[in-house]
N, C-alpha and C positions, 0 to 999 in steps of 0.2 A: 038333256039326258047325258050327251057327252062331259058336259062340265061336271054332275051331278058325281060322275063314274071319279073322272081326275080328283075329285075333290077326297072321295073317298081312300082312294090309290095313296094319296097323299097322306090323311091322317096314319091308314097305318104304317107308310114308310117311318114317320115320325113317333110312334108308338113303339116300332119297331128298335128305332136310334136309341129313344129313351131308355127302353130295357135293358141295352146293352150295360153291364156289369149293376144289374138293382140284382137282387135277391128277392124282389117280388113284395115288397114291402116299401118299395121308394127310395132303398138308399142304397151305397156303393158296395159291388161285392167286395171278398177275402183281397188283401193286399195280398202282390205277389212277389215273393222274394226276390231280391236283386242278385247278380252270378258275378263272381269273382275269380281273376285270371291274371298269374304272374308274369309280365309280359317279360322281365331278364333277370336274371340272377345267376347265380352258381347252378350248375348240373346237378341234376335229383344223382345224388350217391358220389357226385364228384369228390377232389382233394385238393384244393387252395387255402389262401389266404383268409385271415381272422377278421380283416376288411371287405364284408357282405355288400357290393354292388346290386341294389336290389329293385326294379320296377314294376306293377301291378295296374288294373284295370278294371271297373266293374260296369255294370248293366243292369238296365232296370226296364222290364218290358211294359209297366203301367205307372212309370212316374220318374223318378231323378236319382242319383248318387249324391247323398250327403254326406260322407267320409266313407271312413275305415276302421277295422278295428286289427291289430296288428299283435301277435304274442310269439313268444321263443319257449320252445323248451329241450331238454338236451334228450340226443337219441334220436334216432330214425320211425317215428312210429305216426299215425295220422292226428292232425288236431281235432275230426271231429270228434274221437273218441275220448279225448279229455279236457271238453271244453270247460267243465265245471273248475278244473283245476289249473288253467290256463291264466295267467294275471294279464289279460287284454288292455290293451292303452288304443286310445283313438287318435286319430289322424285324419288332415284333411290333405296329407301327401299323397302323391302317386310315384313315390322314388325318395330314396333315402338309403345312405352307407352307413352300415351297423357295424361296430364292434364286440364279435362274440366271444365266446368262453374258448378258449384250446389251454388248458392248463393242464392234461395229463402228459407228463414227462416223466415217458419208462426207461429211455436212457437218450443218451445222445444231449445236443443242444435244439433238438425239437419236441414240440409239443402238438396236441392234439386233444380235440373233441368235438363229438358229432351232435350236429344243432339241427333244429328244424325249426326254418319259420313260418307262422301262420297268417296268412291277410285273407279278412270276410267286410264283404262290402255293408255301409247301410245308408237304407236306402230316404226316401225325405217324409215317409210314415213310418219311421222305425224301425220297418224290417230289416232282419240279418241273413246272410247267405246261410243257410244252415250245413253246408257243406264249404266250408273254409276252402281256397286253395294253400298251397305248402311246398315245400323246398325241403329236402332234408340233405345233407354236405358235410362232410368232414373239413373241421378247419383248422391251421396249423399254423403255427407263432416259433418262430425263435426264443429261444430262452433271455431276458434282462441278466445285467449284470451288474453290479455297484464294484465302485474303484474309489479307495481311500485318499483322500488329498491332503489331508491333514491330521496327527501333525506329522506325516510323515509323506515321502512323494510317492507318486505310481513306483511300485518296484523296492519298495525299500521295506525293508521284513519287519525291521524293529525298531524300536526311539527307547532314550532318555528321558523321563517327564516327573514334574511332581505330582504330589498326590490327586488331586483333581484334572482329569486331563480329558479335553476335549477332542471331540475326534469329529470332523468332517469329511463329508463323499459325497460322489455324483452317479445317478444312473445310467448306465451303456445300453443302446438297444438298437439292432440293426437293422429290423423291422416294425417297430413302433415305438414305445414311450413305456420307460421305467416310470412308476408314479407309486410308489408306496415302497416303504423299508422294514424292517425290523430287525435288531441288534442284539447281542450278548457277550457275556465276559465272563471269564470264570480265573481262577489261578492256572497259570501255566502248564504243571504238571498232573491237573488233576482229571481224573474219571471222566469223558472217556481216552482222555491224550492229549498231549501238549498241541498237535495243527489241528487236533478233532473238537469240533464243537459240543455244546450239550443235543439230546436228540431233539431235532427240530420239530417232533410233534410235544416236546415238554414245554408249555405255556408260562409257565414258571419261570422259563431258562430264560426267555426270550421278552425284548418287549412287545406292547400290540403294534399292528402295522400303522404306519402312518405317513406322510406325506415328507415329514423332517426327515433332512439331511446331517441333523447334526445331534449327540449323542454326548453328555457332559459325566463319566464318570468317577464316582466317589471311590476310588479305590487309597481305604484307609492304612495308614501305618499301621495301627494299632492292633491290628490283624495281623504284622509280623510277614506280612505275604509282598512281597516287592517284584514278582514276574507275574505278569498276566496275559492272557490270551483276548483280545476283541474280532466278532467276528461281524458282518453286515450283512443281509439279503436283499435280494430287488424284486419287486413283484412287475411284470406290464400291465398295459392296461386288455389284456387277454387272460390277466390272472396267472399268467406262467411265472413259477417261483421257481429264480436261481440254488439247484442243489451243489453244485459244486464249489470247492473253498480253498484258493490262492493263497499262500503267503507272497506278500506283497503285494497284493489285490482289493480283497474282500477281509483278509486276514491278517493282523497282524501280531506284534508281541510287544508290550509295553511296561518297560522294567521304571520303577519308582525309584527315585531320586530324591530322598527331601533336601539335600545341597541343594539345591534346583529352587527353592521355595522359598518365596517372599515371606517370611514372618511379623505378627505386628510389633513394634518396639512399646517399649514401658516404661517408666519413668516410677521411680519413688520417693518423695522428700519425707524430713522429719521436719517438723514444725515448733518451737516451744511455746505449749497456751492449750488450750481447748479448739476441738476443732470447730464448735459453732463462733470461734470468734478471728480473728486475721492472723495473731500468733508471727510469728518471725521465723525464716527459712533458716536451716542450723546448717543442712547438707542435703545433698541429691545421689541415689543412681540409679545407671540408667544399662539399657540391655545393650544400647549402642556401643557401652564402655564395657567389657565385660570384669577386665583386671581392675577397676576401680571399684567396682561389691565386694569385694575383697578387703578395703581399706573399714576398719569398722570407726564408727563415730560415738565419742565420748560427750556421756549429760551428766548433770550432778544429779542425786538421787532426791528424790519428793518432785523434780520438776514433770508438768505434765505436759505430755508431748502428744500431740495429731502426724498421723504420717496420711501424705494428698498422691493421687493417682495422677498419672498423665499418659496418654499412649495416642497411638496411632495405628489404623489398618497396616496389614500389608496391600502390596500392589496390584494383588490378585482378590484382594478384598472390597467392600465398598464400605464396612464400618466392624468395628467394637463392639459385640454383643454380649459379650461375660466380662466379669470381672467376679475375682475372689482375692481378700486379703486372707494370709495365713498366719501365725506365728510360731516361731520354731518349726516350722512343717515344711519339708519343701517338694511335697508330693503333691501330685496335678490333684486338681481339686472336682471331687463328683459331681458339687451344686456351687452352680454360678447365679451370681447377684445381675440384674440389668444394666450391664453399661450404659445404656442410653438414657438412663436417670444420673443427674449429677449425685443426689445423697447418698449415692453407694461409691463416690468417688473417695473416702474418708474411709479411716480407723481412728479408733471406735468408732463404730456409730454415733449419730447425733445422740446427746444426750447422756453419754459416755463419756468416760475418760480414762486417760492412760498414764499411771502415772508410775516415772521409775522409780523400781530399787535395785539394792544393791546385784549384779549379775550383769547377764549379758542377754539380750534377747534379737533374735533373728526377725524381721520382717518380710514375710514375702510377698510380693502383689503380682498376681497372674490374670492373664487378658485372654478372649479369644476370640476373632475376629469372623467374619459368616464365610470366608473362604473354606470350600469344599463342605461336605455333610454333617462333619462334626467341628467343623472348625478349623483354624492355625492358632496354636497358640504358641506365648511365651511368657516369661519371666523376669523379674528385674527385683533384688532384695537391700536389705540395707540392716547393716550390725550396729545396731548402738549398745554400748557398755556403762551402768550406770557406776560413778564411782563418788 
């Protein structure tokens, strides 16, 4: 009988064990959410650093912690209340240093903006805490600063330059890391002032940010405009963008010089024969000579004559990409033929011919080389006189 009783005693302890978490159906009850808890970070409402020292912890009373789920968003308010709109990243961290946003800068060389971040544990059936824990902290950056090095030194307001002029700088930051720029030029004396930039919300004025340090601008002769103003900005990696603008810093003035400017040279012979055929050299000149185009050179009339190109880059160039022959014309030329085709290297054209009469006719051959946005060009002529 005693056995009979234990024996019973027993099933239902075991019955009992079973039940624990069935639903009455044989299978496991509701998972239960895991609890999450910031073990260190910044002070709920504190004011430091843009650099988030940040450590958390989670719990799970019917099973494991298999990550995290981690979001920021700006302002002091709860996560669980916009979770939908939260861009959550997972993690299998329990600690990690965040770089956040402090880019409002009302004045001074400090910045600020208030972050709150969110960690919600999950667990190893999926569940999520549904009550996040959170940190919310104001965080504050020094302002970046960009410092011109080229072509002029720290300190130096203005330069001398030809028309293409390159401008290099470096990021300053006293508490973190310049990492993006943005640049503009305008004429010196124009709207809104010769040390004031254009307005830094005008997208137009400016170029997009980007990581370069180095800025190649096309400031054309042709334009008649020889003073410019260039200015640079430094974003950090807090997003605080430098508002204020140094001469001799951030700022400088860069007055065009074309003395300054490698031009490519030219060359132009006359030939007596057709040009599709070898013909014989009569005379050359050249832009290197310039009191020598001056000298004109005499043919007898009915001979026909080819006149052949020759040139060279300037120094600031890497090749010859126009050429136009003119006659009697010695104004710069609208439409250029491809220099890097020899059979535009010739007057006439193939299949053409030149033949003199009585008079005088000018030749002119103009090159322009891929230095700067429209080019460098020059000139080099040659007078033959038929008689």
């Amino acid at each position: 009988m005693k056995s009979l009783m234990l024996l019973v005693t027993s099933l239902a302890v075991l019955l009992m064990l079973s039940s624990c978490g069935d639903d009455g159906t044989g299978s496991r009850g509701p998972n239960l959410p895991p609890d999450t808890e910031i073990v260190s970070g910044p002070d709920p409402g504190s004011r430091g650093s843009y650099l988030a020292d940040i450590s958390w912890k989670g719990t799970d009373d019917d099973g494991t912690i298999a990550g995290f789920e981690f979001a920021w968003h700006t302002g002091a308010i709860s996560c669980s209340e916009f979770d939908s709109v939260l861009s959550w990243q997972y993690t299998t961290k329990t600690e990690s240093t965040f770089a956040v946003a402090a880019d409002s800068c009302p004045e001074g060389d400090l910045c600020q903006r208030d972050n709150t971040f969110c960690i919600r544990a999950v667990d190893n059936d999926g569940g999520v805490d549904p009550e996040p824990a959170y940190v919310s902290f104001t965080a504050t950056t020094l302002l970046p600063r960009a410092r011109i090095i080229y072509p002029t030194t720290p300190g130096q307001i203005s330069t001398n330059q030809p028309r293409c002029v390159t401008v290099r700088w470096e990021g300053l930051d006293d508490d973190g890391e310049a990492v993006e720029y943005r640049s503009s030029y305008k004429p010196y004396g124009s709207w809104p002032g010769p040390g004031i930039p254009y307005p830094q919300s005008d997208k137009t004025r400016w170029t997009p940010w980007s990581s370069s340090t180095e800025a190649v601008l096309p400031l054309e002769e042709d334009e008649a405009i020889y003073t410019w103003s260039f200015f640079v900005q430094a974003k950090d990696n807090a997003g605080a963008v430098e508002t204020a603008f140094q001469s001799g810093r951030n700022h400088i003035i860069i007055n065009i010089d074309t003395a300054l400017e490698s031009k490519p040279s030219v060359e132009v012979c006359c030939h007596i024969g057709p040009c599709t055929g070898q013909g014989s050299k009569i005379a050359c000149r050249s832009s290197t000579n310039p009191s020598q185009m001056n000298v004109p050179v005499y043919v007898s009339v009915g001979d026909t004559v080819c006149f052949r190109a020759a040139f060279q880059a300037g120094k600031n160039a890497t090749q010859v990409e126009g050429i136009a022959f003119r006659v009697n014309d010695s104004s710069r030329p609208f439409y250029w033929e491809d220099a890097t085709s020899s059979s535009n290297w010739y007057y006439p054209p193939s299949g053409e011919t030149f033949t003199v009469r009585s008079g005088i006719y000018t030749i002119y051959l103009w090159v322009k080389d891929d230095y700067c946005e429209n080019g460098s060009t020059n000139f080099a002529y040659i007078e033959i006189i038929g008689n």
